[in-house]
Every structure is written in structure tokens, then in C-alpha cells.
N, C-alpha and C positions, 0 to 999 in steps of 0.2 A: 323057652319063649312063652310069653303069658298068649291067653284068649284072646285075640283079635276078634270084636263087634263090630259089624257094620251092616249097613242097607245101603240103599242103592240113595239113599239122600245125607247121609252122613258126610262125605266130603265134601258136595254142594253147601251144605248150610254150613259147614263148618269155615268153607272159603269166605264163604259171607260175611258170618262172624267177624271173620280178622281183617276184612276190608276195613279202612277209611271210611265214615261217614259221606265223604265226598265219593268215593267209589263205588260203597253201595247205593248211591242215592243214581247215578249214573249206570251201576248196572240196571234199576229197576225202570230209569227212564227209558235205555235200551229195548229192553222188555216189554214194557210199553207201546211202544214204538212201533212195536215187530205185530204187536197184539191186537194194534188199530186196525192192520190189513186184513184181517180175517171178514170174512165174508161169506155169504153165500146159507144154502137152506140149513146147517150143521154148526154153523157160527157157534149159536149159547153151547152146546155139547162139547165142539173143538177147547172153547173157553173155558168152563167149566172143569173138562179134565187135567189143563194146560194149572190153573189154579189150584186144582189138588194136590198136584207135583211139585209147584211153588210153595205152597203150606207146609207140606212134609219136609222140605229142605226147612225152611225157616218161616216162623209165625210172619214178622216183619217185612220178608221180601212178600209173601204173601198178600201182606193187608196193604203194604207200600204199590204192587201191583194194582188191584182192587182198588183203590183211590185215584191209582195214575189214569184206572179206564173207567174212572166217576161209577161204579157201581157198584149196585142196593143191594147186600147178601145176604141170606141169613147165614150166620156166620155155624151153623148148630148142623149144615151139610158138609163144613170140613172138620167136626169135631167125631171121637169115635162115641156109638151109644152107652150113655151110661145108664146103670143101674142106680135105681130108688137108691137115694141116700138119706137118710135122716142125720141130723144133727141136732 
């Protein structure tokens, strides 16, 4: 049997992937949906972590989130730090 790789977001975005345009667009309204209830003094923090989890699955359910809840990110706190590059 070969190496099995996986994380804990590998099968998430992978389902994602193979959805439907119309499915993914529907699980992120879902999503959405769920994400408008949040409330209370922990709101940005509960969001914020909920959005890192969504990234790590998949860029696009990610930013499809992120648009559904109309908000301004810098998108450079779900990226990992990179090192000086020159080109």
C-alpha cells in the first residue's frame, strides 16, 4: 500500500472540488447563512477562526464565504509568512 497524505482539510476541499458549481455555490450560501448568526463580544475572533478553516479546505469556498458576509480582508492573514524573494 503507498503513503496516505492527508490533514485534517484534505477531504473537505476535496468534496468541494468535485461538487457542482450549483452545490458549491449553495454549500457557501449555507455557510453564510450559519455565519450571519454569530454575535455577541467574540463575533470577529469566532469569524476569523471559522475563515481560516474555510481557507485551508479550499481558497474559493474561502473567498466565496468572505464575499457572501460582504467583508474587507487583508487576505496576507490567511496566507503562510513568506520569506524575502527576489526575482
Amino acid at each position: 500500500m503507498g503513503k496516505v497524505t492527508t490533514t485534517n482539510y484534505t477531504q473537505p476541499g476535496n468534496l468541494f472540488r468535485i461538487m457542482s458549481p450549483q452545490d458549491q455555490q449553495n454549500t457557501i450560501n449555507n455557510i453564510v447563512g450559519a455565519m450571519k448568526g454569530i454575535s455577541g463580544p467574540k463575533r470577529d475572533e469566532i469569524v476569523m477562526r471559522q475563515l481560516c478553516h474555510f481557507f485551508r479546505a479550499d481558497v474559493r469556498l474561502g473567498m466565496g464565504i468572505i464575499q457572501g458576509l460582504n467583508l474587507q480582508l487583508d487576505m496576507r492573514q490567511f496566507m503562510p509568512a513568506m520569506e524575502s524573494v527576489s526575482i
